[in-house]
TIMI-278086 format. One record per residue: x negated, y negated, z of N, C-alpha, C in turn. Coordinates in steps of 0.1 Angstrom, whole numbers, padded with zeros to 4 digits, always signed. Each point is the difference from the previous one (the first is absolute). Last residue first. Layout:
BEGIN
XYZXYZXYZ
...
END
This chain:
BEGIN
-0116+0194-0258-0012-0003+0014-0005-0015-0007
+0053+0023+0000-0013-0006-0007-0012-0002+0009
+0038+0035-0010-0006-0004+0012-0009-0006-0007
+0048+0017-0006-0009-0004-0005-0012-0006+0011
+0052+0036-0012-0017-0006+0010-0006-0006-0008
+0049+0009-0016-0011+0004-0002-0009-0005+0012
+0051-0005-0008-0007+0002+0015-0012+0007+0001
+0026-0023-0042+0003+0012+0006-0002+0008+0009
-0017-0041-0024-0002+0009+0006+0001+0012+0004
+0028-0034-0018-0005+0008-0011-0009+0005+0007
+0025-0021+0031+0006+0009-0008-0007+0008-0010
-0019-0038+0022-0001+0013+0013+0010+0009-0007
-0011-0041-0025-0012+0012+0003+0007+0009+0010
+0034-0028-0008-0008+0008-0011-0007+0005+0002
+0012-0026+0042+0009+0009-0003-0005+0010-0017
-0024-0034+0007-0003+0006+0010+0013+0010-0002
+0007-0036-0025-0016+0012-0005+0000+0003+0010
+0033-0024+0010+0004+0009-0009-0011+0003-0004
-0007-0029+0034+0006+0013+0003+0003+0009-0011
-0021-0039-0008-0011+0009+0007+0012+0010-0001
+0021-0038-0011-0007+0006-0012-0005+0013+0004
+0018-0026+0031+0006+0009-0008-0006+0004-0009
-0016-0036+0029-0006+0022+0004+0011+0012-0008
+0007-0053-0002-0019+0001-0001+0000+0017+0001
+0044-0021+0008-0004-0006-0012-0013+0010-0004
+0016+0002+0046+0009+0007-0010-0010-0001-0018
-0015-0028+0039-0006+0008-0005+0008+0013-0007
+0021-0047+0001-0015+0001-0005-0011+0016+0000
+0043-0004+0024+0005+0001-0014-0017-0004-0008
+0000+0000+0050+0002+0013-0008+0004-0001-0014
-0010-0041+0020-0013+0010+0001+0003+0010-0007
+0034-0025+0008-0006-0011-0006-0015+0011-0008
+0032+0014+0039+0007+0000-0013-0009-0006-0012
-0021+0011+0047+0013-0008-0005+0001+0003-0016
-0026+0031+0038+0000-0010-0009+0009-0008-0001
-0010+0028+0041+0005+0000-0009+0003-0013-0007
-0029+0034+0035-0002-0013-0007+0014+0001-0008
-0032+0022+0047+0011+0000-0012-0002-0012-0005
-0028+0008+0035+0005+0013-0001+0009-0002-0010
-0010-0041+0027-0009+0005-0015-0004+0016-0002
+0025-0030+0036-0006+0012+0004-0012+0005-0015
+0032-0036+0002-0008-0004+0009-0010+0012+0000
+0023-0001-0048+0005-0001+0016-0011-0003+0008
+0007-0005-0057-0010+0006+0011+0006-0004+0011
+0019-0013-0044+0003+0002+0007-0009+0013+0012
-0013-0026-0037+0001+0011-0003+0010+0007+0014
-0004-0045-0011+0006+0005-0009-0002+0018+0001
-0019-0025+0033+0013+0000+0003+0008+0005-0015
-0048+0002+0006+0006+0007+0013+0021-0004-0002
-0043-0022-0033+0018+0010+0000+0005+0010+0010
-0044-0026+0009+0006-0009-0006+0022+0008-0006
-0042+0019+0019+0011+0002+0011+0010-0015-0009
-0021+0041-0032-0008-0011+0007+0011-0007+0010
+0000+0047-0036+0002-0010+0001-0007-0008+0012
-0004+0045-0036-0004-0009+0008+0011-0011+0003
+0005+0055-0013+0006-0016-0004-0006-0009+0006
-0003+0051-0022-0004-0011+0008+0002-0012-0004
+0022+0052-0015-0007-0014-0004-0003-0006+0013
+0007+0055-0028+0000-0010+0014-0001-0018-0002
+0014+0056-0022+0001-0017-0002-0003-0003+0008
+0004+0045-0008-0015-0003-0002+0000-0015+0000
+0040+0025+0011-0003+0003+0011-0015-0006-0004
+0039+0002-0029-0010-0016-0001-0006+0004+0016
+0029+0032-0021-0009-0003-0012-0004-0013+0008
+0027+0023+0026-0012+0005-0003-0007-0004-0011
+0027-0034+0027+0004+0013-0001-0014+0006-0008
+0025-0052+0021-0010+0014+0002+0002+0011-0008
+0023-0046-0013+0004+0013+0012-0013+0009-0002
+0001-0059-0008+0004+0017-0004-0003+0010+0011
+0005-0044+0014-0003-0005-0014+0001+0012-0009
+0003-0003+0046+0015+0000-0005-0003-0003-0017
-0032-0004+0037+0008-0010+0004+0006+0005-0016
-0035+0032+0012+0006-0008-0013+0008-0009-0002
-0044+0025+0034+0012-0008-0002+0004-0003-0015
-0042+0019+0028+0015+0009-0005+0010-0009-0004
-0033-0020+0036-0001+0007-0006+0014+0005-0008
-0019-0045+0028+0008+0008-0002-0001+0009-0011
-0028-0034+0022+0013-0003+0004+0004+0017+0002
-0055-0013-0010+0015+0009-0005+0009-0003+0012
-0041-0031-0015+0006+0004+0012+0013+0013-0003
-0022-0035-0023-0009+0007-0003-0001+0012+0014
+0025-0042-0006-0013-0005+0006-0006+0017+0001
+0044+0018-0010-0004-0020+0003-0015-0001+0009
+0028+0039-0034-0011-0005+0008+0004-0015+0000
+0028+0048-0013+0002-0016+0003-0010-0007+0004
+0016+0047-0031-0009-0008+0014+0000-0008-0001
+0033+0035-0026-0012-0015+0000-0003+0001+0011
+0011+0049-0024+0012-0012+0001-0016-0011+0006
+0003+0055+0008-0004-0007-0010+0004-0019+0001
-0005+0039+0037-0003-0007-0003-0005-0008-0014
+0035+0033+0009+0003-0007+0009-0014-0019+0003
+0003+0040-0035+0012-0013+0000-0003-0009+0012
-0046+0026-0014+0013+0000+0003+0012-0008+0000
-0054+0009+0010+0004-0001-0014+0013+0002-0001
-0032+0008+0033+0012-0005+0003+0004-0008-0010
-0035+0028+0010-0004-0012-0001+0014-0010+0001
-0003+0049-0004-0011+0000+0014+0000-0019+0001
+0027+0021-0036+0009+0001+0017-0016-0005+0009
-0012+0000-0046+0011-0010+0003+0009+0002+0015
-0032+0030-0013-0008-0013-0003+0012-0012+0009
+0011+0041-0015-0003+0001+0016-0004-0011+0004
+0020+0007-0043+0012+0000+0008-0009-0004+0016
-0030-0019-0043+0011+0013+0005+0008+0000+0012
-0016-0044-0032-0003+0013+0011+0007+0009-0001
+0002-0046-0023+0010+0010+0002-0005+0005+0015
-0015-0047-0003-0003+0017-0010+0013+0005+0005
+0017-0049+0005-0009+0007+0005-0004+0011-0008
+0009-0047-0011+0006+0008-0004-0007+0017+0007
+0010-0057+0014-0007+0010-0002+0007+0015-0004
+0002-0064+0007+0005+0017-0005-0010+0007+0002
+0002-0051+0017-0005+0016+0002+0001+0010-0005
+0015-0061+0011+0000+0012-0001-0008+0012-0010
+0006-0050+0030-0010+0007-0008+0010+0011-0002
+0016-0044+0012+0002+0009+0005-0011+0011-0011
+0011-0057+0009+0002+0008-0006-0006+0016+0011
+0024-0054+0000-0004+0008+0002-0005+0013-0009
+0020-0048-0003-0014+0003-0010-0006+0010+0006
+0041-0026+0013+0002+0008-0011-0016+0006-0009
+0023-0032+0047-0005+0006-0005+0003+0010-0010
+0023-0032+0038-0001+0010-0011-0008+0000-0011
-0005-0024+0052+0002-0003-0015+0000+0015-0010
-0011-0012+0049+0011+0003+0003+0008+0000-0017
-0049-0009+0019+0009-0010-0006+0015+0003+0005
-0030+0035+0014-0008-0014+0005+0007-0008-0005
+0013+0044-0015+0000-0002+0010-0004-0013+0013
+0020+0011-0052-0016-0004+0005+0007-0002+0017
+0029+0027-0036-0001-0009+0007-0014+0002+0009
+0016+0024-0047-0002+0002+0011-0005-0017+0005
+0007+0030-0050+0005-0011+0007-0004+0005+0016
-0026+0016-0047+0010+0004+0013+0005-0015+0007
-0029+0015-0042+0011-0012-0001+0010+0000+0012
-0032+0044-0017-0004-0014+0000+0012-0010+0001
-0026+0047+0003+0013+0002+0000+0003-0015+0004
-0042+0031-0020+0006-0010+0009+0019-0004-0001
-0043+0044-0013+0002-0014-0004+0014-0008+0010
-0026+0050-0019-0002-0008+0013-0004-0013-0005
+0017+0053-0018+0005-0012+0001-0011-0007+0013
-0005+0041-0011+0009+0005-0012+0002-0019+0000
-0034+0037+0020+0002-0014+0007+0007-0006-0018
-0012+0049+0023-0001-0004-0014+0011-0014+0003
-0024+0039+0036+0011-0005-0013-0004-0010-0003
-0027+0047+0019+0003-0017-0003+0008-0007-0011
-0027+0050+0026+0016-0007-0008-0004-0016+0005
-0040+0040-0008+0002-0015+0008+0014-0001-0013
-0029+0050+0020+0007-0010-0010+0004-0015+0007
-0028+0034+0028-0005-0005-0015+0007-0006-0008
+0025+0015+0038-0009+0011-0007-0007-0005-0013
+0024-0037+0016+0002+0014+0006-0006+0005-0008
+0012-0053+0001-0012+0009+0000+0001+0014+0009
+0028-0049-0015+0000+0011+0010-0010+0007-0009
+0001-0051+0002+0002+0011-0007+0003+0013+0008
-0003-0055+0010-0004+0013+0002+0008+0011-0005
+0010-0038-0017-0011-0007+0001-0008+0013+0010
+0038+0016-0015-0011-0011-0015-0011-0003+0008
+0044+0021+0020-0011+0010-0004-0008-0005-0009
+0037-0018+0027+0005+0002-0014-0018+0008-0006
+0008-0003+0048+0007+0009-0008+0007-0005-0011
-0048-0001+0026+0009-0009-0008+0008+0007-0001
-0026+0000+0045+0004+0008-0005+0009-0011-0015
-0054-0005+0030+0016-0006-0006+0006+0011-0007
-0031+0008+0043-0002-0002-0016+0013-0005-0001
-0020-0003+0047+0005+0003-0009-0004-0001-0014
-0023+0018+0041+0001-0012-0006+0007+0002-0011
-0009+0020+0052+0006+0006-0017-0001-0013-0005
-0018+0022+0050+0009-0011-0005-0001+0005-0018
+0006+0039+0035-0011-0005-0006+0007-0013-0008
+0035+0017+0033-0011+0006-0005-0009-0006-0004
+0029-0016+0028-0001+0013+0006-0011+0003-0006
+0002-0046-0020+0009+0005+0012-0007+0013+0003
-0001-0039-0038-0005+0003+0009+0012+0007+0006
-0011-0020-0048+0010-0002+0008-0006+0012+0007
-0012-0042-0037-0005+0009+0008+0013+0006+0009
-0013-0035-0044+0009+0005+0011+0000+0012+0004
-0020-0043-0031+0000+0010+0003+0008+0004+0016
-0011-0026-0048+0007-0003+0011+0001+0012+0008
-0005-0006-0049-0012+0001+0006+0000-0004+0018
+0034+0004-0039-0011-0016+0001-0012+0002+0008
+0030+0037-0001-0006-0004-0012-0008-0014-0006
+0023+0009+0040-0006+0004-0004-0010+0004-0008
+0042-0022+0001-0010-0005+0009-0017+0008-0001
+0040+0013-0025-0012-0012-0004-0005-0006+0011
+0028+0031+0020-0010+0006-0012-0011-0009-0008
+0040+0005+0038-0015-0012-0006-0007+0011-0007
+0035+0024+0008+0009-0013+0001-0014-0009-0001
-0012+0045-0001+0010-0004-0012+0007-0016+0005
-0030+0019+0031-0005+0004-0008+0005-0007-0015
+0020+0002+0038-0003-0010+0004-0013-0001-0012
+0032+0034+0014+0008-0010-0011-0013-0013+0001
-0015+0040+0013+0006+0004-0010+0005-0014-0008
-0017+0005+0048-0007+0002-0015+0000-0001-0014
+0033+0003+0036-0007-0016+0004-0012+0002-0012
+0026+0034+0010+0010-0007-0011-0009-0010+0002
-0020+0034+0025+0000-0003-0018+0007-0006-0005
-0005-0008+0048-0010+0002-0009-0001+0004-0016
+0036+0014+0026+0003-0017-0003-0015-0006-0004
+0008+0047+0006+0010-0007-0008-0002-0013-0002
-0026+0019+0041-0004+0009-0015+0009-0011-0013
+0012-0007+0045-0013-0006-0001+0000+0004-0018
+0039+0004+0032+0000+0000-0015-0013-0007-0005
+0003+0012+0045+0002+0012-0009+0002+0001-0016
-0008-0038+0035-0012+0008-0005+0005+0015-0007
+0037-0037-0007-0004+0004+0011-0020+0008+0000
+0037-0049-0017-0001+0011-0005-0009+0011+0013
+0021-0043+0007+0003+0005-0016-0001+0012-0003
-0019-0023+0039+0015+0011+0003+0009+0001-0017
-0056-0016+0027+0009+0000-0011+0018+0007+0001
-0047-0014+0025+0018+0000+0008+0007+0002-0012
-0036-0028-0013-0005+0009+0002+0014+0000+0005
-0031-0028-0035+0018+0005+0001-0005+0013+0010
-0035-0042-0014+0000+0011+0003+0015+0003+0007
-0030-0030-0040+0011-0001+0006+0003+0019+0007
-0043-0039-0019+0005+0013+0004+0016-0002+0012
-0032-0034-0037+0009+0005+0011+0002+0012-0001
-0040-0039-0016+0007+0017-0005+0012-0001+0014
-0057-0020-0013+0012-0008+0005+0011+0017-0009
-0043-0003+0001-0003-0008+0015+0015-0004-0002
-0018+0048-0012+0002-0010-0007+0005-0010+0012
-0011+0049+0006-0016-0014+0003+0008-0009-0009
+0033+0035-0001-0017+0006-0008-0012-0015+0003
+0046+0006+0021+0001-0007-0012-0015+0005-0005
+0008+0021+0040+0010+0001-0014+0002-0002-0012
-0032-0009+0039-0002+0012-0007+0009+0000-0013
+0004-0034+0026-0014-0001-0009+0000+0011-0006
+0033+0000+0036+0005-0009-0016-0013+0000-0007
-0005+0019+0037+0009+0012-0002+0001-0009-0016
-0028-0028+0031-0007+0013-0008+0009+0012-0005
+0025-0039+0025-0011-0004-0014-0004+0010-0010
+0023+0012+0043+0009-0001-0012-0010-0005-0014
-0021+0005+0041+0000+0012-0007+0011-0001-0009
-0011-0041+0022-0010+0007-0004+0003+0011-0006
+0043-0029+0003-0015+0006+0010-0007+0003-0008
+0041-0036-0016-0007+0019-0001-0013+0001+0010
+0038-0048-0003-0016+0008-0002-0002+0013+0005
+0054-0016-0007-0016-0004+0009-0009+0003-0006
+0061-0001+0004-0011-0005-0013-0015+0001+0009
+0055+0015+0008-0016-0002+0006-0008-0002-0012
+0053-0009+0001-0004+0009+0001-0017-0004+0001
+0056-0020+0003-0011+0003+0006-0015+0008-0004
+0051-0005-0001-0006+0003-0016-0012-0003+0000
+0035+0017+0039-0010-0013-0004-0007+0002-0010
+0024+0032+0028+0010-0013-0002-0007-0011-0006
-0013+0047+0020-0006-0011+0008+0012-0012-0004
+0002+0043-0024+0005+0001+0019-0003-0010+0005
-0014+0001-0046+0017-0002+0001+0003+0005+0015
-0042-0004-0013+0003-0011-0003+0017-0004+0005
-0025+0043-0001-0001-0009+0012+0002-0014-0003
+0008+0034-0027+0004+0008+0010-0001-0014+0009
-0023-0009-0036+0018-0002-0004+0008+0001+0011
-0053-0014-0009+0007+0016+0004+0018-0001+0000
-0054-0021-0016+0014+0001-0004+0007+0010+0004
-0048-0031+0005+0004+0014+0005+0017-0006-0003
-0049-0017-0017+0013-0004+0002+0005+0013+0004
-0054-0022-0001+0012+0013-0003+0009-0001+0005
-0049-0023-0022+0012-0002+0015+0007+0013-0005
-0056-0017-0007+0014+0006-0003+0012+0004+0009
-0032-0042-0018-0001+0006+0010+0010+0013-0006
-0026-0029-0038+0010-0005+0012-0002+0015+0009
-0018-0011-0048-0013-0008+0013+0018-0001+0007
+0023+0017-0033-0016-0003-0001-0003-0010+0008
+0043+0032+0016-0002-0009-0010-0019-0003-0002
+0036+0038+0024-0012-0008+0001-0004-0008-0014
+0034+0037+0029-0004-0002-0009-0009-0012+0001
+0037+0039+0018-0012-0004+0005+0000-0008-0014
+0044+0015+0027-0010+0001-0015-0011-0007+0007
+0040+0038+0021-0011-0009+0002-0006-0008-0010
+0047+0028+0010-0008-0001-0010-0009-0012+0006
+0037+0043+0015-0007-0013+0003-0011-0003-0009
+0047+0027-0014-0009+0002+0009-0011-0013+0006
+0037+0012-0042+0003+0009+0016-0013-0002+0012
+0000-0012-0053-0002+0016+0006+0002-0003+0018
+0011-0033-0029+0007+0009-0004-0005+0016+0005
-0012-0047+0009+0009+0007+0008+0004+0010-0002
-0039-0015-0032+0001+0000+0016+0011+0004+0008
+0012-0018-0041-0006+0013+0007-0007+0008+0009
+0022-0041-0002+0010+0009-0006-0011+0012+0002
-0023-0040+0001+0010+0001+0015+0008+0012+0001
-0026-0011-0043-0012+0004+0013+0011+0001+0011
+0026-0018-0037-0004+0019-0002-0012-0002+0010
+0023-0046-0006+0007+0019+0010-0008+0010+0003
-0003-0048-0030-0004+0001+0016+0009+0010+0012
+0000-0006-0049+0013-0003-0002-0005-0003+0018
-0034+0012-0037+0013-0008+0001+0007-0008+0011
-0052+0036-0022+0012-0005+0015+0004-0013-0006
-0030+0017-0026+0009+0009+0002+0012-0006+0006
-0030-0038-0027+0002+0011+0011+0009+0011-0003
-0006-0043-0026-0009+0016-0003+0000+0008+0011
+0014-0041+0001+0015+0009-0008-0009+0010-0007
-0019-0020+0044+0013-0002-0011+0003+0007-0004
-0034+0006+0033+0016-0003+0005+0003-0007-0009
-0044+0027+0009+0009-0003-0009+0008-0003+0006
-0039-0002+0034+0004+0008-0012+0010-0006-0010
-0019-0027+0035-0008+0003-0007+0004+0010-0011
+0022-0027+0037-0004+0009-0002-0003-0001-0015
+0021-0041+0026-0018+0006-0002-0006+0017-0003
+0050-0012+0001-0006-0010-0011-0021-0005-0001
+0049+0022+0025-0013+0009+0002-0010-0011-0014
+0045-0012+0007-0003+0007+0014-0011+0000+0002
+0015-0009-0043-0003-0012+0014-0004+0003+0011
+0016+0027-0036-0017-0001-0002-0001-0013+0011
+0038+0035+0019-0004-0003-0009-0012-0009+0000
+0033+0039+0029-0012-0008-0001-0005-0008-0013
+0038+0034+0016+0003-0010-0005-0011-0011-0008
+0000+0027+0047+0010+0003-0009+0000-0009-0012
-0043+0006+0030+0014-0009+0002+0003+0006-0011
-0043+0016+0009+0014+0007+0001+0013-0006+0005
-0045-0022-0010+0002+0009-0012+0011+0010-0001
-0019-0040+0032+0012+0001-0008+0002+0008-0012
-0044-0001+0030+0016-0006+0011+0016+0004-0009
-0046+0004-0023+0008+0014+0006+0011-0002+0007
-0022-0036-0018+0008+0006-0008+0001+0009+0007
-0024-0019+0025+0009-0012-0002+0012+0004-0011
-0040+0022+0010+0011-0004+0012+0010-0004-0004
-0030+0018-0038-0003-0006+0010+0013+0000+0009
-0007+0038-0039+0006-0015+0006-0006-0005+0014
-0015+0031-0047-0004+0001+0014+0010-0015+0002
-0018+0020-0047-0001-0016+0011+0001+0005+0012
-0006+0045-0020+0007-0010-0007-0006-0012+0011
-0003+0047+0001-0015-0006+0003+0006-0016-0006
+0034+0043+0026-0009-0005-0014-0011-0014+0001
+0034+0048+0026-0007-0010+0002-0006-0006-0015
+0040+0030+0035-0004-0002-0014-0011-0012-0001
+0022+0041+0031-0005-0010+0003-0007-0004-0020
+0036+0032+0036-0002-0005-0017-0010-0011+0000
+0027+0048+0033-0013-0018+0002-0004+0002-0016
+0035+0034+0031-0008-0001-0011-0005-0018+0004
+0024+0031+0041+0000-0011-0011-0010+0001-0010
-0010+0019+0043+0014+0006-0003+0007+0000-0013
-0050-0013+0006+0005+0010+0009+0016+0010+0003
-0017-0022-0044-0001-0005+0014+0000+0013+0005
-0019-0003-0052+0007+0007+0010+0002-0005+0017
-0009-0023-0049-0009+0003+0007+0011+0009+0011
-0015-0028-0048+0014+0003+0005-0006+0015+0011
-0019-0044-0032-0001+0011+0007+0012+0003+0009
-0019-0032-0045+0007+0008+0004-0001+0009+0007
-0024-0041-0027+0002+0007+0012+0006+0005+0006
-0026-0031-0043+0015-0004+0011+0001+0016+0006
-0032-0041-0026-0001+0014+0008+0013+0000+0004
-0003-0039-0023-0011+0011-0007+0002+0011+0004
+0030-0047+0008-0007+0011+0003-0006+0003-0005
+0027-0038+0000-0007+0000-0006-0013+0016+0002
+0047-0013+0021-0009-0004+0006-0018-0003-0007
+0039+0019-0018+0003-0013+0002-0009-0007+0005
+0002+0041-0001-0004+0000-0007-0002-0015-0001
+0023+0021+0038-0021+0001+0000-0006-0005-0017
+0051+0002+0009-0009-0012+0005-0014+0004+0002
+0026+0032-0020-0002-0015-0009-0005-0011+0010
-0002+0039+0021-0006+0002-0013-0004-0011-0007
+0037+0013+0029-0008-0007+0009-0014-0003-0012
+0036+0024-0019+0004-0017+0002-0010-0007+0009
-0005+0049-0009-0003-0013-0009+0005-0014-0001
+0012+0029+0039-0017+0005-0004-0002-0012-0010
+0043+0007+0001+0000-0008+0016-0019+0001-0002
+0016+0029-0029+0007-0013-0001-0005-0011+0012
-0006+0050+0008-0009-0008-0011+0003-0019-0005
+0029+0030+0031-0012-0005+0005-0014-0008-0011
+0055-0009-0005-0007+0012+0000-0012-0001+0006
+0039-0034+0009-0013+0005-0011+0000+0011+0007
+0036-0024+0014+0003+0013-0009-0013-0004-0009
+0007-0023+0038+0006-0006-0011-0001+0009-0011
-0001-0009+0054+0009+0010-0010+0000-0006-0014
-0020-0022+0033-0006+0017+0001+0007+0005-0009
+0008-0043+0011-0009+0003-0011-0004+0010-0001
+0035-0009+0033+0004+0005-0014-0013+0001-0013
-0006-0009+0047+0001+0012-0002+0005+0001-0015
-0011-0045+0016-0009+0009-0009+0003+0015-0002
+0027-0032+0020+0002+0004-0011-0014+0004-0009
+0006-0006+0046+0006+0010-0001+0004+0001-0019
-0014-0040+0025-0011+0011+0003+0009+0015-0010
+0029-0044-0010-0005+0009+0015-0006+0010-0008
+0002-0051-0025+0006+0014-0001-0003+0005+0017
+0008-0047-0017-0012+0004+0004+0005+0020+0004
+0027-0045-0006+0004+0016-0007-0013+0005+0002
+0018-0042+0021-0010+0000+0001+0007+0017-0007
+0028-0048-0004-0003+0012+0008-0012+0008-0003
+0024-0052+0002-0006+0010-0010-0002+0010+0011
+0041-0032-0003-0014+0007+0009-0004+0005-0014
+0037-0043-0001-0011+0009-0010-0011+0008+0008
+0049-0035+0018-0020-0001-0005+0002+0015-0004
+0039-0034-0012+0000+0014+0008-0016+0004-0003
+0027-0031-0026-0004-0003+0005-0011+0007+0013
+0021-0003-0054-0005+0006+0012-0006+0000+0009
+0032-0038-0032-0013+0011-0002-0001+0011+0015
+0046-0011-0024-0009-0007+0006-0010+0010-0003
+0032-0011-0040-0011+0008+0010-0003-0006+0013
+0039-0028-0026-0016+0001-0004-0001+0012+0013
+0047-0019-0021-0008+0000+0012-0013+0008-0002
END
């Protein structure tokens, strides 16, 4: 006797999440800087030049307003730049990057961060020869109202001349204004200004150094950054008249990577991955504590799209210790191996695959054992090359 078939109807049901699950995007364990350069990669994305960091004392609450001179979204893209998820269909007349040369992925990090400081976020922005509108995002009121609802309109007059000023007279640019912050407070005004300097300095650095500039505003006098390198080549350190600079030991490719084409869905084998050795100066003991010449930051960096992921790291390949505190390497990769290099939504971590690490096992052993040599027959001599 034969199966019967199933006859019994089929609901579909509607999973359309509750308002209330944006509270969890608040919690996604960025840091404040993090949450800063992830908004970043979309101003870069955006094709930018100028980009804008002011961090500003409220009344009760601190205020983050970040701005750049990039494409600028018309209406019709700002409508859907903070759907969860958002992809190049969505938004398919914007004008910035949205392949596989972009920062932005996975259509989170502008939604995610933003939440992540706790507070209301306005964006302003403006496309070429278009009007400028501004989207107001408040979580607080999204999730008391029940409606994923939120205001889209044309900026007033004095919003205009607040956005002209910002973007420096450029006719197109968004400014995103985080104010009610509860991440963090005006007392950690001082602290959080320098970690925002500091890491923002070292994590786009090639940006930078492309000539891309980045400004950061607040209480005090605005400051333009410099790039901090901490493999110390392409900027050297320079104290008291002497110039340390290491000594670029390897820079070549890491070739034959397997990884799946995100547009086909076809395995791929023709990725590749740049890599960086560097053999840093010795220095002296002060040199080295003032610049952070150390275990803790010896070991790889991870750049994607020229972007530092992740600092210090040896994913297990060797153990830190004082003969290789002068080892550093940089690793380029592209969003094409986001998945071989195992990158998360948040792009604050990475972990390779098997495939990658035995390739760069192979490539930086050599390095390590002369690096471990010189730093023994040295004997912990100074050398200061100028």
């Amino acid at each position: 006797m034969g199966i019967m078939p199933n006859t019994s109807k089929v609901d579909m049901v509607n999973i359309t999440p509750s308002t209330k699950f944006l509270i969890v995007t608040q919690a996604t364990g960025y840091l404040v800087w993090q949450a800063v350069n992830d908004i970043i990669d979309n101003m870069d994305d955006a094709l930018a030049q100028n980009f804008q960091v002011e961090l500003v004392k409220g009344k009760s609450n601190p205020k983050v307003i970040l701005t750049d001179d990039g494409h600028g979204m018309d209406k019709k893209t700002l409508e859907k730049c903070l759907i969860l998820g958002v992809g190049e269909k969505e938004i398919d007349n914007y004008k910035g990057r949205i392949d596989d040369r972009a920062s932005g992925r996975y259509g989170t990090g502008l939604n995610t961060s933003i939440a992540t400081f706790q507070g209301k976020a306005t964006i302003f922005s403006r496309s070429e020869k278009d009007k400028l509108y501004k989207l107001t995002y408040d979580v607080a009121e999204i999730n008391k109202r029940g409606s994923w609802l939120i205001p889209i309109e044309e900026a007033d007059a004095g919003e205009t001349l607040w956005f002209d000023s910002s973007v420096n007279g450029s006719d197109t640019g968004t400014m995103i204004v985080i104010e009610n912050i509860n991440l963090f407070r005006n007392e950690d005004y001082v602290r959080t200004r320098q970690e925002l300097i500091k890491t923002i300095s070292r994590v786009f650095r090639k940006h930078i150094l492309a000539g891309k500039k980045f400004t950061f505003k607040g209480e005090q006098k605005s400051v333009e950054l410099e790039p901090f390198d901490p493999m110390f080549h392409d900027v050297p350190i320079i104290d008291d008249g002497v110039t340390y600079k290491s000594e670029l030991m390897q820079d070549t490719y890491l070739t034959g990577i397997e990884y799946r084409c995100r547009k086909t869905g076809r395995v791929k084998k023709d990725g590749t991955i740049r890599v960086k050795c560097y053999k840093l100066p010795r220095a002296d003991e002060s040199i080295a504590k003032k610049y952070g010449m150390n275990m803790v930051n010896s070991g790889i960096y991870v750049m994607r799209h020229d972007r530092e992921i992740v600092a210090g790291r040896t994913f297990d390949l060797y153990n830190k210790n004082s003969t290789l505190n002068r080892y550093r390497v940089e690793l380029y990769f592209n969003t094409e191996l986001d998945e071989a290099m195992g990158l998360p939504y948040m792009k604050n971590d990475v972990d390779p695959n098997q495939q990658i690490l035995d390739k760069l096992l192979d490539l930086i052993q050599p390095d390590l054992k002369e690096v471990r040599s010189w730093w023994v027959k040295g004997s912990g001599k100074v050398t200061n090359p100028k």
